[in-house]
N, CA, C and O of each residue as an XYZ file, in Angstrom:
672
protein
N       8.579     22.345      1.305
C       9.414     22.018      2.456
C      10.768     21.523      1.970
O      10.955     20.810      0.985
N      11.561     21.940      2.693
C      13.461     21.417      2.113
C      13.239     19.874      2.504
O      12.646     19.565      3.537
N      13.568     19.275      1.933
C      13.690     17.962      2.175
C      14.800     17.013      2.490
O      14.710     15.804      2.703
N      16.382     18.144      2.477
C      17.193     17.704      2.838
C      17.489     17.599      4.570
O      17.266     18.684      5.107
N      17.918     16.577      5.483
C      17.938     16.361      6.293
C      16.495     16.097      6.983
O      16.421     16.229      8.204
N      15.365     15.734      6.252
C      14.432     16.019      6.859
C      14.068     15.332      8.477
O      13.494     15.776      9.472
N      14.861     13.774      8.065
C      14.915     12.782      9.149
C      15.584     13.789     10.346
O      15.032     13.725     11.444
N      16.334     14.390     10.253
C      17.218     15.194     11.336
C      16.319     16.220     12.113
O      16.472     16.622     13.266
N      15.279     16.566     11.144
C      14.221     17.507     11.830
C      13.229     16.794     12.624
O      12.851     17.111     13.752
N      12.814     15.723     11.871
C      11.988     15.007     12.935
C      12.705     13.713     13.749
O      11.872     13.274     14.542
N      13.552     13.206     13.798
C      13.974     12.431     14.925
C      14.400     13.798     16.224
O      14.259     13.504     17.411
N      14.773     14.851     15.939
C      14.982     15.741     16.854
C      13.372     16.170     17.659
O      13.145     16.543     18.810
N      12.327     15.893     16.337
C      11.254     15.686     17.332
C      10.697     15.291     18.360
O      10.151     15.802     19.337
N      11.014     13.878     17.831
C      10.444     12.589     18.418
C      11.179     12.406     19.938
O      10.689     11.987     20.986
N      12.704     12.941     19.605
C      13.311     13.028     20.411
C      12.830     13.813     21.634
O      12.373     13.312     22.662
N      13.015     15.245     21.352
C      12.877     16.549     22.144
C      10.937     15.929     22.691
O      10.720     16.535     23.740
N       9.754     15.101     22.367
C       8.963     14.799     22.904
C       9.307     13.477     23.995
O       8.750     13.482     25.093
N      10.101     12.536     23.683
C      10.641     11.504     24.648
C       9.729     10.560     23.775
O       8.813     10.099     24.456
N       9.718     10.229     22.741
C       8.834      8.878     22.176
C       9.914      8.285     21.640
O      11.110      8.506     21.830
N       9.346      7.479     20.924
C       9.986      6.349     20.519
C       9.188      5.811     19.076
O       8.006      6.115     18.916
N       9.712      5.226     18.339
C       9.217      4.857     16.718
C       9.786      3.348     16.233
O      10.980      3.051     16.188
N       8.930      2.671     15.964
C       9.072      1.133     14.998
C       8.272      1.632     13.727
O       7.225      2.278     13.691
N       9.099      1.125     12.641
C       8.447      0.984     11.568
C       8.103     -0.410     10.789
O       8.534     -1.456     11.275
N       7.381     -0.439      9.664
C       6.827     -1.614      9.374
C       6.611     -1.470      8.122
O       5.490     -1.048      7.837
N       7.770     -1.817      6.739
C       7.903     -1.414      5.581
C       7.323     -2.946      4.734
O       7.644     -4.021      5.240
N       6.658     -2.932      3.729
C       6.675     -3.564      2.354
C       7.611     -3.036      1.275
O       8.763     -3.313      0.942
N       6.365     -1.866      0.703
C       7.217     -1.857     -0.953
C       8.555     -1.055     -0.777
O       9.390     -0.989     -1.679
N       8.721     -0.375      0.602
C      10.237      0.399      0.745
C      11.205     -0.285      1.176
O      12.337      0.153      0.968
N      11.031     -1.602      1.927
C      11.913     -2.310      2.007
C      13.183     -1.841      3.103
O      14.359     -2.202      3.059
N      12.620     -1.046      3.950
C      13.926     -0.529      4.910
C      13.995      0.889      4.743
O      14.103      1.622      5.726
N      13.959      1.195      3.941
C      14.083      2.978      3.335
C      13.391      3.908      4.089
O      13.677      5.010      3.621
N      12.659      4.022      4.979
C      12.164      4.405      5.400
C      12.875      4.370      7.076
O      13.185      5.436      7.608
N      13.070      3.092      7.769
C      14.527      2.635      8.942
C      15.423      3.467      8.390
O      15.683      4.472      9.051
N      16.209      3.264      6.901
C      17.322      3.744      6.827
C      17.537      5.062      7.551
O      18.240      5.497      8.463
N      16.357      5.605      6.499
C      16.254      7.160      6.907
C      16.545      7.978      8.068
O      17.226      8.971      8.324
N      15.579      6.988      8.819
C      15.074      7.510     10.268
C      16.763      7.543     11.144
O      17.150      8.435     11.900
N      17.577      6.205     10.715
C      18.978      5.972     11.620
C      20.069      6.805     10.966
O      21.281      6.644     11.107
N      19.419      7.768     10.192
C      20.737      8.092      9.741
C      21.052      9.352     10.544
O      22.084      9.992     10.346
N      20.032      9.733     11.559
C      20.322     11.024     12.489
C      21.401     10.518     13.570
O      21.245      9.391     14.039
N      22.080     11.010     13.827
C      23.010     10.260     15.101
C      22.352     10.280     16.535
O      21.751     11.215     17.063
N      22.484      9.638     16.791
C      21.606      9.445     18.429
C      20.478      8.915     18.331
O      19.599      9.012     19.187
N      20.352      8.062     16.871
C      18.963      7.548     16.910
C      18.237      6.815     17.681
O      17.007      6.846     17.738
N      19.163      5.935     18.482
C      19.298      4.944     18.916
C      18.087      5.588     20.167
O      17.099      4.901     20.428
N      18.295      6.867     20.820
C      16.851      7.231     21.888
C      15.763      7.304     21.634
O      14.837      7.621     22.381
N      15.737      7.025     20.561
C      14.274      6.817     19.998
C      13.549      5.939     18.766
O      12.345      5.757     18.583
N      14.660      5.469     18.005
C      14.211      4.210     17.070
C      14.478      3.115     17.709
O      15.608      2.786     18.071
N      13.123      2.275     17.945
C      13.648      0.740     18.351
C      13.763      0.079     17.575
O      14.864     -0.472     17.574
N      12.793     -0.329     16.426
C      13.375     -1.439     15.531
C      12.753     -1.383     14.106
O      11.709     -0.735     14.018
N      13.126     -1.829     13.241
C      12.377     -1.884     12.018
C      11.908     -3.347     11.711
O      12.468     -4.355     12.144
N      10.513     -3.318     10.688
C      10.308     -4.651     10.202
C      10.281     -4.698      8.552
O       9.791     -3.653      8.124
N      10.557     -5.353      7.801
C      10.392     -5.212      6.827
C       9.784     -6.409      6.552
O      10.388     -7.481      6.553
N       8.723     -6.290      6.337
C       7.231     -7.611      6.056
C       6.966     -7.679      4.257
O       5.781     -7.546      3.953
N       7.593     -7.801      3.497
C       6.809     -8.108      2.366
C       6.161     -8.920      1.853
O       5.589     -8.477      0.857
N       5.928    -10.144      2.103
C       4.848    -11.156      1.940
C       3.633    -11.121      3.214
O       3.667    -10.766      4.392
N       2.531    -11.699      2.290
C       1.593    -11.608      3.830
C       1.653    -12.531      4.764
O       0.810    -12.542      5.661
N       2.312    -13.137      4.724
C       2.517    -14.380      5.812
C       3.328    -13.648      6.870
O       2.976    -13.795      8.040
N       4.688    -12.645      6.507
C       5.148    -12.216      7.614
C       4.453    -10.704      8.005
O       4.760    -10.094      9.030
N       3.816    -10.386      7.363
C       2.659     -9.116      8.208
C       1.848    -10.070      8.971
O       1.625     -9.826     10.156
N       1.368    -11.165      8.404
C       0.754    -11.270      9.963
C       0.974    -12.240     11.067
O       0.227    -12.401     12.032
N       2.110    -12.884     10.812
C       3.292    -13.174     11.899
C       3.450    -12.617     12.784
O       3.011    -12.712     13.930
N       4.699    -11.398     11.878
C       5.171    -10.184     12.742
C       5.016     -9.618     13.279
O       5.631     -9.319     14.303
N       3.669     -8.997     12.622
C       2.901     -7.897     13.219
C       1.328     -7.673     13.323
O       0.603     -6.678     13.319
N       1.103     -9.219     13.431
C      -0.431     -9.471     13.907
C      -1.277     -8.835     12.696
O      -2.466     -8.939     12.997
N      -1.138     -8.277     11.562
C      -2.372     -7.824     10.624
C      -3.097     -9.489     10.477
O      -2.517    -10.574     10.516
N      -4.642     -9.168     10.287
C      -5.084    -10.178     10.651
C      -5.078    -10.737      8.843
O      -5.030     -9.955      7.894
N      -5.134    -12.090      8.745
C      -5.449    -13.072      7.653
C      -6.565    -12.816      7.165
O      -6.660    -13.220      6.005
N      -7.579    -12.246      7.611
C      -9.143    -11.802      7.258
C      -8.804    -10.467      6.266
O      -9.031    -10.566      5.060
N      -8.318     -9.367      6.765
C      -7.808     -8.182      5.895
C      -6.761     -8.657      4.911
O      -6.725     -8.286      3.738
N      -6.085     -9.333      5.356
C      -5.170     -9.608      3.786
C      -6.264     -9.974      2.712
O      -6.586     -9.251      1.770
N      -6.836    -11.345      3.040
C      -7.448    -11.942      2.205
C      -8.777    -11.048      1.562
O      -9.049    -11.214      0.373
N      -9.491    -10.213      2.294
C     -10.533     -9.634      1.726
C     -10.253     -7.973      1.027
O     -11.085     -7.364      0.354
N      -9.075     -7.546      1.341
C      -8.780     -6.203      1.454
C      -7.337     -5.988      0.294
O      -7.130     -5.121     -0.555
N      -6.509     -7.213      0.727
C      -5.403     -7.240      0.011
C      -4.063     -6.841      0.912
O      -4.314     -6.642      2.101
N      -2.903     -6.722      0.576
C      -1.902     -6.295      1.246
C      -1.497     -4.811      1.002
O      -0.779     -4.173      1.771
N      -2.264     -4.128     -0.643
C      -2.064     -2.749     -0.616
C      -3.422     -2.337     -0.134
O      -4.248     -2.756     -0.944
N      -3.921     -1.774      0.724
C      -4.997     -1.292      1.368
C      -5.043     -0.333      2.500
O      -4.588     -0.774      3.555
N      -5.303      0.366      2.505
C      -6.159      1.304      3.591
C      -5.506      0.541      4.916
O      -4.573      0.913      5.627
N      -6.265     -0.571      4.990
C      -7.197     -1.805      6.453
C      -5.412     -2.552      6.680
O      -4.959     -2.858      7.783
N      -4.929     -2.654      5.832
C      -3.696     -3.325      6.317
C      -2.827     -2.341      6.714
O      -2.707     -2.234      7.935
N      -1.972     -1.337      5.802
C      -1.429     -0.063      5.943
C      -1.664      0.255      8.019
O      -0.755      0.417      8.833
N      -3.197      0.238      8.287
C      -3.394      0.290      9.090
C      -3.190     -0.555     10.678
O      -2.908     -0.257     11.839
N      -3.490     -1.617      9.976
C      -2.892     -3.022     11.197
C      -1.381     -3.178     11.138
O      -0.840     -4.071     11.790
N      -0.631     -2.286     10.329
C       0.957     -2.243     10.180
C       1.714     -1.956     10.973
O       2.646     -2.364     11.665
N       0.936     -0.898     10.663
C       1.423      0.478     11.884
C       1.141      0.086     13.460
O       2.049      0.014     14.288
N      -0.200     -0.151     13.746
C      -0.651     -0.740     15.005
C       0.294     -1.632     15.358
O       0.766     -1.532     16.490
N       0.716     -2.578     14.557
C       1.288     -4.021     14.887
C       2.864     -4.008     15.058
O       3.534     -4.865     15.635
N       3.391     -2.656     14.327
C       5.215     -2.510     14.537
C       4.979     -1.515     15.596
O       5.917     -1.581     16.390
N       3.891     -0.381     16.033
C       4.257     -0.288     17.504
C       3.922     -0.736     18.810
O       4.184     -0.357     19.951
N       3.100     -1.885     18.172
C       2.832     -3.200     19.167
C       3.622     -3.743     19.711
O       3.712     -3.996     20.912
N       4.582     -4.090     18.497
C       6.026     -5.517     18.266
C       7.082     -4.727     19.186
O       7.647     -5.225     20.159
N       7.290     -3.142     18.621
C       8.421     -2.607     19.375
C       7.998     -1.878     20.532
O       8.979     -1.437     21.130
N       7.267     -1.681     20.898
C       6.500     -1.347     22.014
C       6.929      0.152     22.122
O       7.667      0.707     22.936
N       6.229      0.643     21.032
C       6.858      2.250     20.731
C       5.527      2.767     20.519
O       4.502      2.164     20.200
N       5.819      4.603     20.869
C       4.843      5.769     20.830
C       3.954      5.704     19.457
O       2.736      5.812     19.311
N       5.138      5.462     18.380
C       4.938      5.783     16.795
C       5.464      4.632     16.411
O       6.526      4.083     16.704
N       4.089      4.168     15.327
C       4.431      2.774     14.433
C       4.378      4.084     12.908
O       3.782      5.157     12.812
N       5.052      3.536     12.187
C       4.843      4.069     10.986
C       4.868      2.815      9.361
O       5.727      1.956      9.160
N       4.135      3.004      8.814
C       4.123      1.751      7.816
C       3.945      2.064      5.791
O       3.506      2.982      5.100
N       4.302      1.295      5.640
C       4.060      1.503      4.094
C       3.830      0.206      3.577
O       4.420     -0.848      3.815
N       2.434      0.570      2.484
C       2.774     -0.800      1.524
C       1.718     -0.661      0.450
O       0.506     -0.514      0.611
N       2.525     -0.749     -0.871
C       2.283     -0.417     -2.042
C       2.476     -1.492     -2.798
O       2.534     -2.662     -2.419
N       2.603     -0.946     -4.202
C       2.945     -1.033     -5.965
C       4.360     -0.287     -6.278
O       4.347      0.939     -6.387
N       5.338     -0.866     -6.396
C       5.928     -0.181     -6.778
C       6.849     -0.874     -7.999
O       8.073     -0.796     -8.109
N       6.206     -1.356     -8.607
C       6.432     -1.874     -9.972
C       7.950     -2.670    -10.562
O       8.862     -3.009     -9.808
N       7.950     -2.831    -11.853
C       7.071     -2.190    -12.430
C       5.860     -2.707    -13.229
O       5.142     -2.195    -14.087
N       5.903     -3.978    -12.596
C       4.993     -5.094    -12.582
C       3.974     -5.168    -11.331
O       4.315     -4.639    -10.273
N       3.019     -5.667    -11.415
C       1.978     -5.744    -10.461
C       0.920     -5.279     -9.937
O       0.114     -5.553     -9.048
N       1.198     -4.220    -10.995
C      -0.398     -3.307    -10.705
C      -1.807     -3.644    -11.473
O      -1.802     -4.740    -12.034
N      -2.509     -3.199    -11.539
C      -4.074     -3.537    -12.094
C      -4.900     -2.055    -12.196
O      -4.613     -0.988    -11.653
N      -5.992     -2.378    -13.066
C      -6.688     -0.905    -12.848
C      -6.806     -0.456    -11.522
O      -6.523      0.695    -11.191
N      -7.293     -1.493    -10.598
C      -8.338     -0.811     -9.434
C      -6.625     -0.437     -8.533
O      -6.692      0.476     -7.710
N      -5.345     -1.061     -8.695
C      -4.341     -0.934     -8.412
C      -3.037     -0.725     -8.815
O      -2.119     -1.544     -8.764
N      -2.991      0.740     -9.334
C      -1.380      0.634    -10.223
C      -0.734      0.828     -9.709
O      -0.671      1.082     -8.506
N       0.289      0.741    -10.830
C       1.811      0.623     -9.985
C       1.545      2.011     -9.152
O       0.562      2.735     -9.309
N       2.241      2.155     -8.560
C       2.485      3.583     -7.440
C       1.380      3.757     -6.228
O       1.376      4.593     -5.324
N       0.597      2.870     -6.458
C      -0.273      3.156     -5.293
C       0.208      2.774     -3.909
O       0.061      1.590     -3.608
N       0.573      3.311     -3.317
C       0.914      3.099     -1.501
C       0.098      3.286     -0.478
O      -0.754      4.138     -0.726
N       0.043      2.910      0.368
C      -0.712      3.634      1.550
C       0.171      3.493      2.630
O       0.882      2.501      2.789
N       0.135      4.565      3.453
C       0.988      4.978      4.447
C       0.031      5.265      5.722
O      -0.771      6.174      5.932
N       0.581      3.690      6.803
C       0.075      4.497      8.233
C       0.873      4.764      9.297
O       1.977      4.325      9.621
N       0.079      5.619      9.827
C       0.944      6.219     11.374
C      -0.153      6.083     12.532
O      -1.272      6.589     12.614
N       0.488      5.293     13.333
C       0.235      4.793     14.262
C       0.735      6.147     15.912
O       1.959      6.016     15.887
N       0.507      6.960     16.847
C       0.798      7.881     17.425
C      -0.084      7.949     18.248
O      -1.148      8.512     17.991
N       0.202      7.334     19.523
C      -0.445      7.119     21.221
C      -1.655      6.590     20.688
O      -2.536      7.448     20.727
N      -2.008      5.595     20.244
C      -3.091      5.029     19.975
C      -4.244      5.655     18.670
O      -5.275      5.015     18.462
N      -3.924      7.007     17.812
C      -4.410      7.642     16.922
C      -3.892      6.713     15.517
O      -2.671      6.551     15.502
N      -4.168      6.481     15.086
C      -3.936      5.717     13.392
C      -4.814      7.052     12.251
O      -5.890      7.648     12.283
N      -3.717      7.024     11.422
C      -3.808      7.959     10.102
C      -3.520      7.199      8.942
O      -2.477      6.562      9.095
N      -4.189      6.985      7.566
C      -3.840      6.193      7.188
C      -3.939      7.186      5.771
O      -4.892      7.955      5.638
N      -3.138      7.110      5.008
C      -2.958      7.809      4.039
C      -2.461      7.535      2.176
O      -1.333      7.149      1.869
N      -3.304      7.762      1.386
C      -2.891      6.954      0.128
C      -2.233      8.292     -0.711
O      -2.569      9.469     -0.850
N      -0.778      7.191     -1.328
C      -0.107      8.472     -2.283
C      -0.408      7.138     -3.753
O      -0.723      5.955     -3.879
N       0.009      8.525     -4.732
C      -0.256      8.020     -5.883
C       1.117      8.333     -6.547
O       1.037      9.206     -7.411
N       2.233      7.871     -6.359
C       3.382      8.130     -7.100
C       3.889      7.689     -8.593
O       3.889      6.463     -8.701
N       4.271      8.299     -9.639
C       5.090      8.121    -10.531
C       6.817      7.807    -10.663
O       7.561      8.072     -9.719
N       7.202      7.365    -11.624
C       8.487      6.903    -11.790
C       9.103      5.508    -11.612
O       8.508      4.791    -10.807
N       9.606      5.268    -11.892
C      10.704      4.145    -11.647
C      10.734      3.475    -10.321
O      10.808      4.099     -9.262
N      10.680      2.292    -10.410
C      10.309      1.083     -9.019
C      11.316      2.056     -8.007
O      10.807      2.635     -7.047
N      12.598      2.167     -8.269
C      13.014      3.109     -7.246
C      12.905      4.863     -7.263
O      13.470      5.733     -6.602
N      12.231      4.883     -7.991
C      11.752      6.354     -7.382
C      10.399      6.518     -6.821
O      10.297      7.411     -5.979
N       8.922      5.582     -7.220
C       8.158      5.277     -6.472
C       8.728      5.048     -4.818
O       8.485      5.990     -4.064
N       9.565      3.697     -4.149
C      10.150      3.958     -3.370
C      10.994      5.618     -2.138
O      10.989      6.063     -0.991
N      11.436      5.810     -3.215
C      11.591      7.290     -2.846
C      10.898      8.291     -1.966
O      10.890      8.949     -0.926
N      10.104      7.830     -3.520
C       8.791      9.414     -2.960
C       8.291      8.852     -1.627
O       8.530      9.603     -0.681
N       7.595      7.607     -1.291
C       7.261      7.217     -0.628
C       7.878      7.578      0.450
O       7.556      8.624      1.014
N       8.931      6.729      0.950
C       9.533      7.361      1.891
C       9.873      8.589      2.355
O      10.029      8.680      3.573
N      10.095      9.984      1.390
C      10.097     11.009      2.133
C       8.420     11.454      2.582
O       8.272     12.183      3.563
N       7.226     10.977      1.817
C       5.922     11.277      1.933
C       5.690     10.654      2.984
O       4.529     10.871      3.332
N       6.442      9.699      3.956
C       5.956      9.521      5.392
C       6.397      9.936      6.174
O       5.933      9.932      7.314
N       8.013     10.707      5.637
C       8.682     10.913      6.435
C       7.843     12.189      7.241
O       7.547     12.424      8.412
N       7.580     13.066      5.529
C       6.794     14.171      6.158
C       5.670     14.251      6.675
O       5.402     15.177      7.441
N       4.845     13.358      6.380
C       3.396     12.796      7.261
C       3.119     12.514      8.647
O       2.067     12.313      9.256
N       4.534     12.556      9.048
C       4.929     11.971     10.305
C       5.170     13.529     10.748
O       4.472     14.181     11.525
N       6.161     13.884     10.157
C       6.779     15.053     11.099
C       5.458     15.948     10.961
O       5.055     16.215     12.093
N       4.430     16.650      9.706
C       3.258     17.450      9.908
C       2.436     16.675     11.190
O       1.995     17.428     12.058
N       2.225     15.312     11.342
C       1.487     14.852     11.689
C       1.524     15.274     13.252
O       0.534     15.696     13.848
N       3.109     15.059     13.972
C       3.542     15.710     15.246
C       3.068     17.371     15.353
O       2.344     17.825     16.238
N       3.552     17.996     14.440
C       3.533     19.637     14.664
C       2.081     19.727     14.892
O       1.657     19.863     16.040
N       1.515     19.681     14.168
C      -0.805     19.618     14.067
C      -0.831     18.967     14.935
O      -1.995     19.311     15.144
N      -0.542     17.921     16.140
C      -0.731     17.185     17.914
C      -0.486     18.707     17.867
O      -1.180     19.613     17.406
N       0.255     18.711     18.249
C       1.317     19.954     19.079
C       0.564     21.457     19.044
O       0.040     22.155     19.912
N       0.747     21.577     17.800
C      -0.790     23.019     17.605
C      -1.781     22.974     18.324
O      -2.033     23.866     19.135
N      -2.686     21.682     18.113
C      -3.722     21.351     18.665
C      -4.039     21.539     20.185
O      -5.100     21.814     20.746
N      -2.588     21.266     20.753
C      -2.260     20.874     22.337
C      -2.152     22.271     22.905
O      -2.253     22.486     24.113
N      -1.926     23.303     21.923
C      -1.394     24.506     22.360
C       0.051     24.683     22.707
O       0.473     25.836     22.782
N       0.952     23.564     22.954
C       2.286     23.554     23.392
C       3.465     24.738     22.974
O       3.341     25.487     22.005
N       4.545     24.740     23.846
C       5.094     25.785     22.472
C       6.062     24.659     21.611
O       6.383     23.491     21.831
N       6.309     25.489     20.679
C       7.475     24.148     19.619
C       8.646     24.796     20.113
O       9.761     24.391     19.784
């Protein structure tokens, strides 16, 4: 897939469906917001971003519960998941989308190295929760990440849409 402009292909999505999107970043830190605002007219459909990197403000912010941090961790499946739920809770949007990883180049462990992320999407009440395993440099881990939700997101719409029979 071209990956240039990709945000432009899917905010024209999100758009052309009438939804709306909050995101809810750790190890990207915004990169993922950036992305999304850099289409012009974002504004009809991005409401807000969070950027939670400690667990105290995931579950502030965005309600992930203190039980999953503590038993699960903050890179997990179970949180990834209450992320997403909880930034399109907070912004009261169609699509939560979330990330939260390793992205080094310190902090990883066997059962967790650096690059491990998990990415959820949150979409009319459906949660997808998805683990990448990236290489490179604290900011290119970052990177990848972010275009790997970007596109997770936009496949994730087209496969509704197939499914629905709709036309695109």
């Amino acid at each position: 897939m071209d990956n240039e402009g990709i945000e432009y292909r899917l905010m024209e999505e999100i758009i052309r469906r009438r939804m709306t999107v909050s995101t809810a970043e750790s190890c990207t830190g915004g990169m993922v917001a950036s992305r999304l605002i850099n289409y012009p007219g974002a504004s009809e459909a991005f409401v807000n971003g969070f950027v939670t990197y400690t667990n105290e403000s995931k579950h502030r912010l965005l309600g992930v519960s203190n039980d999953t941090l503590d038993k699960y961790g903050a890179v997990s499946p179970q949180t990834a998941e209450e992320m997403c739920i909880g930034a399109a809770k907070a912004g009261g949007t169609d699509i939560g989308i979330s990330t939260t990883g390793i992205a080094g180049p310190s902090g990883g462990s066997p059962e967790k190295p650096v690059g491990l992320v998990y990415a959820g999407l949150y979409i009319n009440g459906s949660v997808r929760v998805k683990k990448l395993s990236n290489k490179g440099s604290r900011q290119e881990i970052r990177e990848q990440t972010t275009l790997s939700v970007l596109n997770m997101l936009l496949d994730e719409l087209k496969n509704t849409e197939d499914k629905n029979g709709k036309e695109k």
